[in-house]
C-alpha positions as CSV (number, residue, x, y, z in Angstrom):
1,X,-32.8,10.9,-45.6
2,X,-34.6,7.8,-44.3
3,X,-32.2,4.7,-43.8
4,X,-35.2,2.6,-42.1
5,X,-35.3,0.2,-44.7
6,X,-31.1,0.2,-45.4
7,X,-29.2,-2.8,-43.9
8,X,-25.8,-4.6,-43.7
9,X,-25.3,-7.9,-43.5
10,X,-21.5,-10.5,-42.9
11,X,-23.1,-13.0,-45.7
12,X,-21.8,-11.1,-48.6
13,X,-19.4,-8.4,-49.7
14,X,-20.7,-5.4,-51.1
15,X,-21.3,-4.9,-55.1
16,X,-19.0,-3.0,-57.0
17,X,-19.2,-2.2,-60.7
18,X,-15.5,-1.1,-61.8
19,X,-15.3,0.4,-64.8
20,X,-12.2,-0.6,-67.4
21,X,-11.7,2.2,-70.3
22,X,-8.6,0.5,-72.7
23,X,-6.1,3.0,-75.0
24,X,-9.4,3.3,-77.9
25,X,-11.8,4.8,-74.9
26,X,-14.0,1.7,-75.4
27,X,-15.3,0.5,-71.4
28,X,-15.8,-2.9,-69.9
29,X,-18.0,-2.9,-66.6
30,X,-17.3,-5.7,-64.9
31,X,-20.0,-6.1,-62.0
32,X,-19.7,-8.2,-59.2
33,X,-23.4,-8.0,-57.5
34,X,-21.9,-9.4,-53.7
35,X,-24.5,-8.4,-51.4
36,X,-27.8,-7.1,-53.7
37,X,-28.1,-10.7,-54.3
38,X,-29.8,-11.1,-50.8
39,X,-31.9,-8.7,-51.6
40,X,-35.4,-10.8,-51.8
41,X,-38.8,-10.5,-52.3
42,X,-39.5,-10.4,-48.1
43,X,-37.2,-7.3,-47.9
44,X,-39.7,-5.4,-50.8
45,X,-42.9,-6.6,-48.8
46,X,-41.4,-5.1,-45.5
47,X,-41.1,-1.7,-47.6
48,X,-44.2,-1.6,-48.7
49,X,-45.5,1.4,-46.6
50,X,-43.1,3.6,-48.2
51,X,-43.5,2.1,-51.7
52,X,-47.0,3.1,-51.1
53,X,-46.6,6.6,-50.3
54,X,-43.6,7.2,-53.1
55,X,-44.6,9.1,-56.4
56,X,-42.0,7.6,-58.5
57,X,-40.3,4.0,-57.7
58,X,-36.6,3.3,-59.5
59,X,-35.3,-0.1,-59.5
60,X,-31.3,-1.1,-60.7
61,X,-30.3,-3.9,-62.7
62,X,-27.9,-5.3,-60.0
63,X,-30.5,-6.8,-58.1
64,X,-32.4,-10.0,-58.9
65,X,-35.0,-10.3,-61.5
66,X,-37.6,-11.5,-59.6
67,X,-36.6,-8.6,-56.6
68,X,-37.0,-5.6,-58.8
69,X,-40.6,-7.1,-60.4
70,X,-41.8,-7.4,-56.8
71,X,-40.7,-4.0,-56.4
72,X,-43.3,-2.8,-59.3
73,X,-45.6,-5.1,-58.4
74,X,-46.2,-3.3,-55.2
75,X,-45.9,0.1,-57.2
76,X,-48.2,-0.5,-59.2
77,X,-50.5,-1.6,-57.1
78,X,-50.8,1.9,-55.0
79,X,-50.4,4.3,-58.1
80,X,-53.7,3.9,-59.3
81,X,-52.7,3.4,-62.8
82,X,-54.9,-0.1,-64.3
83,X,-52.7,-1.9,-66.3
């Protein structure tokens, strides 16, 4: 497993997504994103070696917007595929 692009920081908390099933089975996720949110456009660029070389790229939802559309930018840019 390759940690090179994995880090901690002391600026935030980690996320966490708990998950809150009531008496009917029905769910409430509450998500508190902590330390995704510092995850930033610089960070994708740094990564973009290995974006490069990947075959499939997956992005979550607990990031921000603009973070995870840099992500595929760069994807999509080494797969090859035209718009």
């Amino acid at each position: 497993m390759n940690l090179e692009h994995v880090s901690s920081t002391n600026e935030a908390a980690t996320g966490v997504a708990p998950i809150i099933v009531d008496k009917q089975g029905r769910n409430s996720i509450i998500v508190i994103l902590g330390a995704n949110l510092l995850l930033n456009g610089d960070d994708i660029e740094r990564a973009e070696d290995i974006i490069r070389q990947s075959k499939i790229v997956v992005c979550q939802l607990e990031i921000r917007e603009e973070t995870g559309k840099k992500t595929f930018e760069l994807a999509r840019k080494h797969s090859g595929i035209d718009s």
